[in-house]
C-alpha positions in Angstrom: 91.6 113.2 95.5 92.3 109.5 94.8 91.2 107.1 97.4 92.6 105.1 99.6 92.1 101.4 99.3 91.3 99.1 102.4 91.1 95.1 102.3 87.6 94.0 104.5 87.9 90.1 105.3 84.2 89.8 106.7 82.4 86.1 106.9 79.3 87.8 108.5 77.7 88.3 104.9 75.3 91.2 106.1 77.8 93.2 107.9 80.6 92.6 105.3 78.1 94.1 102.7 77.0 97.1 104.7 80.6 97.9 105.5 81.5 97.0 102.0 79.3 100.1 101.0 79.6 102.8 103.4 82.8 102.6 103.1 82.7 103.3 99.5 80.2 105.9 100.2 82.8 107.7 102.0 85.6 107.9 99.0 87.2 104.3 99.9 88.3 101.6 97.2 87.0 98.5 99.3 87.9 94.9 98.3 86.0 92.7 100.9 86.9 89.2 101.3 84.5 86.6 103.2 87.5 84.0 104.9 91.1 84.3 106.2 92.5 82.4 103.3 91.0 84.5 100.7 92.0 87.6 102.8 95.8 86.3 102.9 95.8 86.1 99.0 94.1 89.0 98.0 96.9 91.0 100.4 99.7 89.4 98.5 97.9 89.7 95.1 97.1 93.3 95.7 98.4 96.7 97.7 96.2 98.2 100.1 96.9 101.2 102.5 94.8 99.6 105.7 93.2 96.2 106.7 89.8 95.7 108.4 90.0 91.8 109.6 87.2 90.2 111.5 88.7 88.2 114.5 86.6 85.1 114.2 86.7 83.9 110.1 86.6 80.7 108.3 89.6 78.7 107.0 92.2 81.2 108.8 90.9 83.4 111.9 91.9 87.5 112.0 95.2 87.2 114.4 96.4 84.3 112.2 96.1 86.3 109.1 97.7 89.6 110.8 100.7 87.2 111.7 100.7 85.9 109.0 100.8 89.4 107.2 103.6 90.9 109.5 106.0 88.1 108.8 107.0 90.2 105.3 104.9 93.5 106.0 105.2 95.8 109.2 103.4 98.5 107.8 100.4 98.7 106.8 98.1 99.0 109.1 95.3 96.3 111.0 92.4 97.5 112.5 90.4 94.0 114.3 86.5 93.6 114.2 85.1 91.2 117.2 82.5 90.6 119.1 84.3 89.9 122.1 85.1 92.2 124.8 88.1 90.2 126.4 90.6 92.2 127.8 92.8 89.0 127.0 92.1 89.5 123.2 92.5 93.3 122.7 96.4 92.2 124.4 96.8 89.7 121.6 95.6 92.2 118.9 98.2 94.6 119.6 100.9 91.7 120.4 100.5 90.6 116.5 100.7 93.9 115.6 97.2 95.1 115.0 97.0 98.9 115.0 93.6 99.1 116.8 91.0 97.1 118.4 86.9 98.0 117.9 84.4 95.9 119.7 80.7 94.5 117.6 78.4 96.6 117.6 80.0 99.5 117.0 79.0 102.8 114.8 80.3 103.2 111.3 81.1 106.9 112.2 83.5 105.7 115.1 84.9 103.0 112.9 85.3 105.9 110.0 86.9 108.1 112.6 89.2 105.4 113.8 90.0 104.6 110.0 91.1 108.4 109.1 92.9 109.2 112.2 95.3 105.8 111.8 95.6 106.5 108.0 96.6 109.9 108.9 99.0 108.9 111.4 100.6 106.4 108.9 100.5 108.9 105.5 103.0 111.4 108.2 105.4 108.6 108.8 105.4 106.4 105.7 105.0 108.9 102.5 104.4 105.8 100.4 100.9 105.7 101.8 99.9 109.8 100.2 97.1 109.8 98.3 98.9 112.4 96.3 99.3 111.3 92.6 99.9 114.6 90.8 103.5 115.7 90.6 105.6 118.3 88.6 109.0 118.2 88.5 111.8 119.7 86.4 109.8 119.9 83.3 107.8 117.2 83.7 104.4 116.4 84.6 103.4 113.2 86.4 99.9 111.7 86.2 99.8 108.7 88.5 95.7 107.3 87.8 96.5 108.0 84.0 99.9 106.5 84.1 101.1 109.7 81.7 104.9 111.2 82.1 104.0 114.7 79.7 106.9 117.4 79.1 107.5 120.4 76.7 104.9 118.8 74.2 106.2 115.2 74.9 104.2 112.6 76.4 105.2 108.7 77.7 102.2 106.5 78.5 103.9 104.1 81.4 103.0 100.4 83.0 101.4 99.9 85.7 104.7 98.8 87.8 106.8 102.0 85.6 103.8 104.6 87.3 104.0 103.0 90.5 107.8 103.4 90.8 108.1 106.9 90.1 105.2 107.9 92.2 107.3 105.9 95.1 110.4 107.9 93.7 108.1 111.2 93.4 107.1 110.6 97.1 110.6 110.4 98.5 112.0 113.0 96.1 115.6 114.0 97.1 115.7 111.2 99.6 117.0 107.7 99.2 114.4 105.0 98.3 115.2 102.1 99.9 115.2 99.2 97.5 113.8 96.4 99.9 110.8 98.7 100.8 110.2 99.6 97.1 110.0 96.0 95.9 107.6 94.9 99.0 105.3 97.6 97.9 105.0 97.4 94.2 105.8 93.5 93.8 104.9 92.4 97.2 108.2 90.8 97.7 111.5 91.5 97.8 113.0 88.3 95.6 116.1 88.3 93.5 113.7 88.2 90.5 111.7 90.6 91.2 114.6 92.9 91.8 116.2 92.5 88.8 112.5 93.3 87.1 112.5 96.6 88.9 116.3 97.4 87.7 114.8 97.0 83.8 111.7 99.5 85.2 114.2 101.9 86.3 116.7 102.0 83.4 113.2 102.6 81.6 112.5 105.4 83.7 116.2 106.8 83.6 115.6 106.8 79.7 112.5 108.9 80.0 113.3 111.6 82.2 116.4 112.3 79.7 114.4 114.7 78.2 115.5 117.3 81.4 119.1 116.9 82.4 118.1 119.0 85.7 116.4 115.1 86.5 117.4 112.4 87.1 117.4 109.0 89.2 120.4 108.0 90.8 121.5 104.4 92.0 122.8 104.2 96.2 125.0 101.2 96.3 123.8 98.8 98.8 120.6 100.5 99.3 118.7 101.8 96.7 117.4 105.1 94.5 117.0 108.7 94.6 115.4 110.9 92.2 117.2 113.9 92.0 114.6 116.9 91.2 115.1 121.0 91.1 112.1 120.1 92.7 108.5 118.5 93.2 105.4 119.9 94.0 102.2 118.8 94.9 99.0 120.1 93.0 
């Protein structure tokens, strides 16, 4: 099972590295960041499924990223590292929109507990955020980490962005894909450009999946796309 992938921001160099490598231990891609600013960067560089942010940092403190952060992304989830205790603090966590609050020193099995249950919780409301990158579907078979679209003896080796679109499409199969939260996901914002890069990625797509009429994706004016499937299963 593929991991998920979680942005540390952690000036405490110690801690940062411990936590960098437990939670690697445990089966999660970890990028770990030692200020705000570089936190803030590697967020809009990258895609990550849940953010660990120390409250007191260099350059940019934890509540300043997070709002920072929620101006563009309401989803993904914040989880804030502090040594304080003020009841006044935990308030403003949550305010921002932090998803939960854990107070230094804690133990990295209640920080790993806290981690899975909120990942869980967000993986049964947001299906972008599965872990599931195996999918069959007409006659095709989708390998997400390989980036291979195989059928009847046929096989397309796709981009980065073309593999991360259908797996988006894969996720909501049958259901409508909205457009804006595709583009925040895969390009980390929803521009004019960068819309009119994903239209070329899916008349790409539209030309792969061809090779099964029973397949195919469909354009919802004013909204976005749907990949219509005799169904997808996960393996």
């Amino acid at each position: 099972m593929a991991s998920f992938k979680i942005l540390l921001v952690e000036d405490d160099p110690n801690l940062g590295q411990i936590l960098n490598e437990y939670l690697s231990l445990k089966g999660y891609e970890t990028k770990l960041c030692r200020d705000g600013e570089e936190g803030v960067k590697a967020f809009k560089r990258e895609a990550f499924d849940l953010c660990l942010f120390d409250v007191m940092l260099p350059k940019k403190d934890g509540f300043s990223m997070a709002k920072e952060i929620r101006r563009d992304d309401k989803v993904t989830p914040i989880i804030f590292l502090t040594a304080k205790s003020m009841k006044e603090d935990t308030i403003e966590g949550f305010k921002i929109g932090g998803d939960d609050y854990i107070t230094k020193p804690f133990s990295m099995e209640e920080l790993l507990l806290r981690i899975q249950a909120i990942l869980r919780r967000t993986a049964e409301k947001n299906p972008q955020v599965s872990d599931q990158k195996i999918f069959e579907f007409g006659s095709f078979h989708f390998d997400f980490d390989k980036q291979i679209l195989s059928w009847n003896g046929g096989e397309n080796r796709l981009t980065s962005k073309e593999s991360e679109l259908l797996r988006l499409l894969c996720l909501h199969e049958n259901q409508p894909l909205d457009r804006s939260t595709a583009l925040k996901i895969i390009w980390r914002d929803d521009s004019y450009f960068n819309a009119r890069s994903m239209d070329v990625y899916i008349a790409k797509l539209r030309k792969m999946l061809k090779a099964d009429e029973s397949v195919q994706i469909i354009t919802i004016h004013g909204s976005g796309f749907k990949l219509i499937t005799e169904g997808i299963t996960e393996k």
